[in-house]
C-alpha positions as CSV (number, residue, x, y, z in Angstrom):
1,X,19.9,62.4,-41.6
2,X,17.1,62.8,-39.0
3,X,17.7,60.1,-36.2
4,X,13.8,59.1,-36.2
5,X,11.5,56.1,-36.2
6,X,9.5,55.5,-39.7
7,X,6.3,53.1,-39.8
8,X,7.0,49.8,-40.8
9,X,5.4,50.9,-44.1
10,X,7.8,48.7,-46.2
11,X,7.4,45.3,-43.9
12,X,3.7,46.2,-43.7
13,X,3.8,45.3,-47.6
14,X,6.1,42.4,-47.7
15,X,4.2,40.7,-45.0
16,X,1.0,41.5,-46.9
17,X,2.6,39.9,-50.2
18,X,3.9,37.0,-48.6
19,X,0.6,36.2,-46.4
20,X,-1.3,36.6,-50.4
21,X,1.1,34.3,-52.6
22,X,1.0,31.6,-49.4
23,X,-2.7,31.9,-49.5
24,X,-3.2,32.4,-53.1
25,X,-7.0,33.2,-52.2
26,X,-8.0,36.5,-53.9
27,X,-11.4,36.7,-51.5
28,X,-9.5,36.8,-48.6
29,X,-6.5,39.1,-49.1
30,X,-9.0,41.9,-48.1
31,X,-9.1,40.1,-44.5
32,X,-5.6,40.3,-44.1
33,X,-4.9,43.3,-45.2
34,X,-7.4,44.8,-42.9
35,X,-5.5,42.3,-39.8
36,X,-2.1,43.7,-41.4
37,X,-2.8,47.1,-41.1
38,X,-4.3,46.8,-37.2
39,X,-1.5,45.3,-36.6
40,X,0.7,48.0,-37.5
41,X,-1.5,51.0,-37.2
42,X,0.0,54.1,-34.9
43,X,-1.9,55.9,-32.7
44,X,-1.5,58.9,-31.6
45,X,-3.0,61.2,-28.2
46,X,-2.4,64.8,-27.0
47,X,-1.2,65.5,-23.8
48,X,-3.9,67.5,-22.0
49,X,-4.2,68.8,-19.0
50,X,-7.4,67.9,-17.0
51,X,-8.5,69.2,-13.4
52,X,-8.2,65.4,-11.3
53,X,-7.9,64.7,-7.8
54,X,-6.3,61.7,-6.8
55,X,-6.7,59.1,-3.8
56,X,-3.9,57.4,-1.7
57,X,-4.4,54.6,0.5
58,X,-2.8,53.5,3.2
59,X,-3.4,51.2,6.0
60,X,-3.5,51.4,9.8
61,X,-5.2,50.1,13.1
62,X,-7.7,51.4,15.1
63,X,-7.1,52.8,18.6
64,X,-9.0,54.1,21.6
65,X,-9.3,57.4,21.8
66,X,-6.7,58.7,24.6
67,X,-8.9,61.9,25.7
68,X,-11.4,59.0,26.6
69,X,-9.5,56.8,28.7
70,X,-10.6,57.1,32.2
71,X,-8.0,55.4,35.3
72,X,-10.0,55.1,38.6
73,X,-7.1,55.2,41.3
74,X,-8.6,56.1,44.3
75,X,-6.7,58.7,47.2
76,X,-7.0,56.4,49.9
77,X,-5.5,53.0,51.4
78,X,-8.7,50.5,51.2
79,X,-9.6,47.1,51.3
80,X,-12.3,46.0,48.9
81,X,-15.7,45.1,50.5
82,X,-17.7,44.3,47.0
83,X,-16.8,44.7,43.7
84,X,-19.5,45.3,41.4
85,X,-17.3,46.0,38.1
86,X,-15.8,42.3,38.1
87,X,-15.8,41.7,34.3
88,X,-13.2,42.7,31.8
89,X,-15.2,44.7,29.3
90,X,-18.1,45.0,30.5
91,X,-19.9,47.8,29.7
92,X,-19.9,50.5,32.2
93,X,-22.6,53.4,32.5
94,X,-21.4,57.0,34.1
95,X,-21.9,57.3,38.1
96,X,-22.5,53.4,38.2
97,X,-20.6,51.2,41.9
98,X,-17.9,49.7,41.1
99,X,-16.7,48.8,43.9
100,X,-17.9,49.5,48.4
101,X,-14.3,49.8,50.2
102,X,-13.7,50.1,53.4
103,X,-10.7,52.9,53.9
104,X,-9.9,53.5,57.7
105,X,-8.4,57.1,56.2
106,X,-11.9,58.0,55.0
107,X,-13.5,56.9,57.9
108,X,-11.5,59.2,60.2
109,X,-12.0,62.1,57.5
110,X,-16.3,61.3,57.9
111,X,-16.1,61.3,61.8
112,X,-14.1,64.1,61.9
113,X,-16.6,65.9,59.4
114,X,-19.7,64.7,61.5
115,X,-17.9,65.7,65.1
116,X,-17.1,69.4,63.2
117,X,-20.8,69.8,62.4
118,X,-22.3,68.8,66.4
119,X,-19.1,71.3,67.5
120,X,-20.6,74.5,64.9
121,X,-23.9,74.1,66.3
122,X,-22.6,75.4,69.8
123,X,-19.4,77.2,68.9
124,X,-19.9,78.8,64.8
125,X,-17.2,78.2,63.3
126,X,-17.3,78.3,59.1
127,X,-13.5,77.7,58.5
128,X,-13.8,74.9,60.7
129,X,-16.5,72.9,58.8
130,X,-15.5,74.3,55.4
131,X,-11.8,72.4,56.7
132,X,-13.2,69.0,57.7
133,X,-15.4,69.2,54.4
134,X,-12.6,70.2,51.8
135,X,-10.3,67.1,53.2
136,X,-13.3,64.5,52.2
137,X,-13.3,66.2,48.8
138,X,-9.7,66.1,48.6
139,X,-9.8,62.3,49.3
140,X,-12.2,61.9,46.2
141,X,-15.9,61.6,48.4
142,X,-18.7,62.3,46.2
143,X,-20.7,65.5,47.2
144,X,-24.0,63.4,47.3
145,X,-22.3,61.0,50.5
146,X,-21.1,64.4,52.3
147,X,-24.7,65.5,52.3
148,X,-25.8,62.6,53.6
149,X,-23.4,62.7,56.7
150,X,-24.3,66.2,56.9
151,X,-28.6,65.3,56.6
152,X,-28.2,61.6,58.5
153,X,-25.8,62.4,61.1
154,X,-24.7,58.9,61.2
155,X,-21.3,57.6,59.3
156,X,-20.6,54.5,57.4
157,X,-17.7,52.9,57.3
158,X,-17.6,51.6,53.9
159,X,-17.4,54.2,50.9
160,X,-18.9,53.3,47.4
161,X,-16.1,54.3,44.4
162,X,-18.5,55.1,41.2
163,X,-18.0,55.2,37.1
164,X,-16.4,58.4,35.9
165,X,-17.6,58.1,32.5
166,X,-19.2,55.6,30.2
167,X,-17.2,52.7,28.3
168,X,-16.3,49.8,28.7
169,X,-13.8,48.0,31.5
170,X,-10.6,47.1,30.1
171,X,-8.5,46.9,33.0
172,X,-8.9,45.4,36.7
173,X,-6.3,45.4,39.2
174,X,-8.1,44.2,42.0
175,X,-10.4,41.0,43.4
176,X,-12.6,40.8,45.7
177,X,-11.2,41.2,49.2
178,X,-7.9,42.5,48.2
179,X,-6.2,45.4,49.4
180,X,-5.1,48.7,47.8
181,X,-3.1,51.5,48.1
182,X,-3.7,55.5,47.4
183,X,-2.8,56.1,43.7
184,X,-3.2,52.3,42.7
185,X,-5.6,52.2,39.1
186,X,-8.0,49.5,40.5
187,X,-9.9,50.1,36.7
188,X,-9.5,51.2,33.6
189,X,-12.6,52.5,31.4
190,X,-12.6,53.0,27.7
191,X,-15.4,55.1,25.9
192,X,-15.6,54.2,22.3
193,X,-18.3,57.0,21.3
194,X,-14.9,57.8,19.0
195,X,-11.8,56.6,18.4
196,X,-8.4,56.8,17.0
197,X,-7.5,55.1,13.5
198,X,-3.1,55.3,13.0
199,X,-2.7,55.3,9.3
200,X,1.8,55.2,8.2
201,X,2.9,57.5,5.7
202,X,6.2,57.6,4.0
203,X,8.0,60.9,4.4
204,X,7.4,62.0,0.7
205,X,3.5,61.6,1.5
206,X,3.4,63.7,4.5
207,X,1.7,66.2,2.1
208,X,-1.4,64.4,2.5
209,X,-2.4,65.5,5.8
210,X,-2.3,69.2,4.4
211,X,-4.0,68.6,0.9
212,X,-6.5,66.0,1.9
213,X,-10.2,67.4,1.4
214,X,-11.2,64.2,3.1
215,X,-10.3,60.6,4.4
216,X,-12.7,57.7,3.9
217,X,-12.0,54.6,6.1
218,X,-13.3,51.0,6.0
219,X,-13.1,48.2,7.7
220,X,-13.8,44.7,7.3
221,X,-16.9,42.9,8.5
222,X,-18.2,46.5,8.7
223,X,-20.5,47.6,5.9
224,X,-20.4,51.4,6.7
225,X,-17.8,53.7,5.7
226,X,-16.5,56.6,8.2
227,X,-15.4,59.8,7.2
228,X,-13.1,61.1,9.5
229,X,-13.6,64.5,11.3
230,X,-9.8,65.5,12.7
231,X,-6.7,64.9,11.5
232,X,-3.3,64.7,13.1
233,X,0.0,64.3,11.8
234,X,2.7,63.0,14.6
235,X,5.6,65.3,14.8
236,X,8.0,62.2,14.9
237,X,9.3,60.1,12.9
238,X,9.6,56.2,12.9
239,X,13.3,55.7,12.4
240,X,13.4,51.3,12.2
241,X,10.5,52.0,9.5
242,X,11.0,55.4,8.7
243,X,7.5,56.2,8.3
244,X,5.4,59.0,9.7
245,X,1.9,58.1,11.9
246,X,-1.9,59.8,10.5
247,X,-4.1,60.0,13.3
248,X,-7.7,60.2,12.3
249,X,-10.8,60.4,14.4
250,X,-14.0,58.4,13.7
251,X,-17.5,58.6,15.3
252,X,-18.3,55.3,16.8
253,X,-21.8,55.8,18.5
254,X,-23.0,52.1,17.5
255,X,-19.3,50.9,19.1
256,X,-19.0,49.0,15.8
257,X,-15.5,49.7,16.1
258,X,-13.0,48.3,18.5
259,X,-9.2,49.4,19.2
260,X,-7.0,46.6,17.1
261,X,-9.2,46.1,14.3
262,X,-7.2,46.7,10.6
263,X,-8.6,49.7,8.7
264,X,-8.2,51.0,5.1
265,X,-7.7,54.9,4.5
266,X,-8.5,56.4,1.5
267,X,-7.5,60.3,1.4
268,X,-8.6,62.3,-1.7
269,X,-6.2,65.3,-2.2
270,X,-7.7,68.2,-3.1
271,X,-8.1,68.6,-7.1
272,X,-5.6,70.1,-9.1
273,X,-4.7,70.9,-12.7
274,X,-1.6,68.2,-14.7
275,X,-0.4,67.4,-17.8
276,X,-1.9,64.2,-18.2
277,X,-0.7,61.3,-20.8
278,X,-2.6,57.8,-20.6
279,X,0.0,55.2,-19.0
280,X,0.4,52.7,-22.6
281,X,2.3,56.4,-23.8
282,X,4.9,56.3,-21.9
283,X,7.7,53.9,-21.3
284,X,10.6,53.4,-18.4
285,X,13.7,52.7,-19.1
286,X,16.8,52.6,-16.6
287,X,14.8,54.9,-14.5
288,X,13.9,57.2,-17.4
289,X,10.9,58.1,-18.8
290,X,10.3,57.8,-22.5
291,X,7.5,59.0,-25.4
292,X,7.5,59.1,-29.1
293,X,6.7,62.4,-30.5
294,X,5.2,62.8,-33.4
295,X,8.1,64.0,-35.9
296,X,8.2,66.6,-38.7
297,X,6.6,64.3,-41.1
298,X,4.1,62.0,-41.5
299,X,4.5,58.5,-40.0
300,X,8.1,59.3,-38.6
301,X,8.3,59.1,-34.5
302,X,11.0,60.2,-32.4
303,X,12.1,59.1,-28.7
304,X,12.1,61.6,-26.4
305,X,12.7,61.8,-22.6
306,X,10.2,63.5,-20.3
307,X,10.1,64.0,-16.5
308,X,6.8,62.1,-14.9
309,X,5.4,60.7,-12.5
310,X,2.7,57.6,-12.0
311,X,-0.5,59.3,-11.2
312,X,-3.0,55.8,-10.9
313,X,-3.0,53.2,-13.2
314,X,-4.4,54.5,-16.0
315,X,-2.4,58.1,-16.3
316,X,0.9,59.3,-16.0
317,X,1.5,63.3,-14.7
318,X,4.1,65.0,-16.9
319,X,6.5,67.6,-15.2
320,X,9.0,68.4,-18.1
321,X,9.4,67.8,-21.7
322,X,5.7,68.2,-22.9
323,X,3.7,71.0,-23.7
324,X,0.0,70.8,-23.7
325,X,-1.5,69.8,-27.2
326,X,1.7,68.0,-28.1
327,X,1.0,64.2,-29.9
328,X,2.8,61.3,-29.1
329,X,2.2,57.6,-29.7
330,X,-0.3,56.0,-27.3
331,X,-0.2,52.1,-28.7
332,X,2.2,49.6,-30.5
333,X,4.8,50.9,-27.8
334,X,6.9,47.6,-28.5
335,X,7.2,47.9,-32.2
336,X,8.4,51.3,-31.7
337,X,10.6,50.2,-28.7
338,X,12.4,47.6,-29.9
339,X,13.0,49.4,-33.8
340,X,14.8,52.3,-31.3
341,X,17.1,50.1,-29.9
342,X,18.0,48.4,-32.7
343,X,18.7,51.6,-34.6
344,X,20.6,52.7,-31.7
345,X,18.5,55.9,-30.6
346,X,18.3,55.2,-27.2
C-alpha cells in the first residue's frame, strides 16, 4: 500500500451534501460548490532554475577615513603666541595658521642659519650653509620662512605652524598661552572628501566581500545613495560578537557624511543559477525541510524531504532532493500537513 496523501475528494462531497440539504436552495448549490472546490483545490509548480542575484543587508557606522587623519605635533618645545585654529571642527583649509609660537629651539636654529649665511659670503663654505639649513627643515620650518631669512636677513622670533591638509579640527590640545613640548599633537584635522563605512558580517557571510558586484549604502536624513568604490574585509575576528568587520569607502565631496552616523549596506552578490521553489512549497519541520511531490497518480501527494535554503522571502534555493521540472504542491500546505501527520507519514 503506497504511504501517500489522496485529495480530500470524498470530504470534498460530504461537505458539499451537507452545505445543499442544510440550505435546501437549488440556485445556490452552484455557489458552494464552486467555494467547496477553491477550498480544496491543489496546486501544483515546477521547480525551475532561474539565473537570480540576491542582496544582503547589513548595518554599520560611518568612520573617518584613517589615510586622511592628519596630527600636527610640532619638533620643537614652544609656547603659544596666537592661536588661530581655536574651534573644535571648524573647517580648516590646507597651508592655513593655526597657530604663531614662540620656540627658543627654533630661534637659535634661525640665528644660527642667518650668522652661516654673513660667514659664506667671506669664507665659501656649501656644507656649512647646507648644515644650518637642513636642521631648520628637520625642526619642521617651512621652505617659504627659510627664504625669507635668507632674502630679509633679519629673524623673528615667533614661527607660524600651518594646515597640512584640508578638513575639519577635531582635536585641540592646547589654549592660548600654554606651553608645549616636541612630539605633543596640538591638533587633529579630519578630511571627509571620503570616508570609512564598518559594516558586521557573521562568519558564514564572509563570502560577500568576494562575490559582491557592488554595495549600495544609505543613510538617514540623506536622500542620496553611495556606491562604494573599495572594499576591505578585516583579517580578524570579533570574538565577544563573533562577527567579522566590512570596510567600505564612500565619496563624500558635499561632507554630507559624518564619522558616527548609522548606515544601511546593501551588497548584491553576483548572479548565479538555483533551483528555485516559491517559499508557500516548502515547509520546516524539526529543522527539516519538507515538499509534497506529486505521486504516481492523479491527486495522490507524497512528503518528501529536501535540502534548502531561504533565498528572500518569496523563494526558497533547493540543494538536494529535487530535480529541475519536478511538481510539487505550492498551496493548501496545511491540509496536506496536518492529513500527514495524522496518517503517520512524517
Amino acid at each position: 500500500m503506497r504511504s501517500m496523501i489522496k485529495t480530500a475528494g470524498v470530504i470534498l462531497l460530504v461537505l458539499l451534501a451537507q452545505q445543499t440539504q442544510s440550505l435546501g436552495k437549488e440556485n445556490d448549490s452552484s455557489k458552494r460548490e464552486n467555494t467547496v472546490e477553491q477550498l480544496f483545490n491543489v496546486q501544483t509548480v515546477t521547480a525551475e532554475k532561474k539565473q537570480m542575484s540576491k542582496t544582503e543587508k547589513h548595518y554599520g557606522f560611518v568612520k573617518a577615513d584613517q589615510s586622511r587623519v592628519y596630527a600636527v605635533a610640532p619638533r620643537f618645545d614652544g609656547f603659544i603666541v596666537e592661536l588661530y585654529a581655536d574651534a573644535l571642527y571648524k573647517k580648516i583649509q590646507k597651508d592655513e595658521p593655526l597657530a604663531l609660537v614662540y620656540s627658543p629651539e627654533v630661534f637659535r636654529a634661525k640665528e644660527e642659519y642667518l650668522n652661516t649665511l654673513s660667514y659664506i659670503k667671506k669664507h665659501p663654505n656649501a656644507s656649512m650653509l647646507e648644515s644650518a639649513r637642513l636642521k631648520l627643515e628637520l625642526l619642521g620650518i617651512t621652505q617659504a620662512e627659510i627664504k625669507n631669512v635668507s632674502e630679509s636677513g633679519k629673524t623673528s622670533a615667533n614661527t607660524m605652524i600651518y594646515a597640512p591638509a584640508e578638513g575639519y579640527l577635531f582635536m585641540k590640545g592646547i589654549e592660548k598661552g600654554s606651553a608645549f613640548n616636541a612630539k605633543s599633537t596640538l591638533f587633529k584635522i579630519v578630511n571627509l572628501d571620503e570616508v570609512w563605512v564598518e559594516a558586521k558580517l557573521f562568519e558564514e557571510e564572509r563570502r560577500l566581500a568576494g562575490r559582491s558586484k557592488r554595495h549600495i549604502v544609505s543613510f538617514k536624513g540623506v536622500d542620496e545613495k553611495y556606491t562604494a568604490t573599495k572594499v576591505l574585509l578585516y583579517p580578524e575576528l570579533d570574538p565577544k560578537e563573533a562577527t567579522l568587520t566590512l570596510r567600505l569607502s564612500i565619496e563624500n565631496k558635499a561632507h554630507k557624511l559624518f564619522p558616527g552616523m548609522y548606515a544601511r549596506v546593501d551588497s548584491k552578490l553576483q548572479t548565479q543559477t538555483y533551483l528555485i521553489l516559491p517559499s508557500s512549497a516548502v515547509i520546516r519541520k524539526n529543522g527539516k525541510f519538507y515538499v509534497f511531490a506529486a505521486g504516481e497518480y492523479e491527486g495522490e501527494y507524497a512528503p518528501k524531504e529536501i535540502s534548502a535554503r531561504p533565498f528572500d522571502s518569496m523563494s526558497y534555493v533547493v540543494t538536494e532532493g529535487l530535480l529541475e521540472g519536478d511538481r510539487v504542491v505550492n498551496n493548501a500546505l496545511f491540509m496536506m500537513d496536518s492529513d500527514a501527520q495524522i496518517n503517520g507519514l512524517y
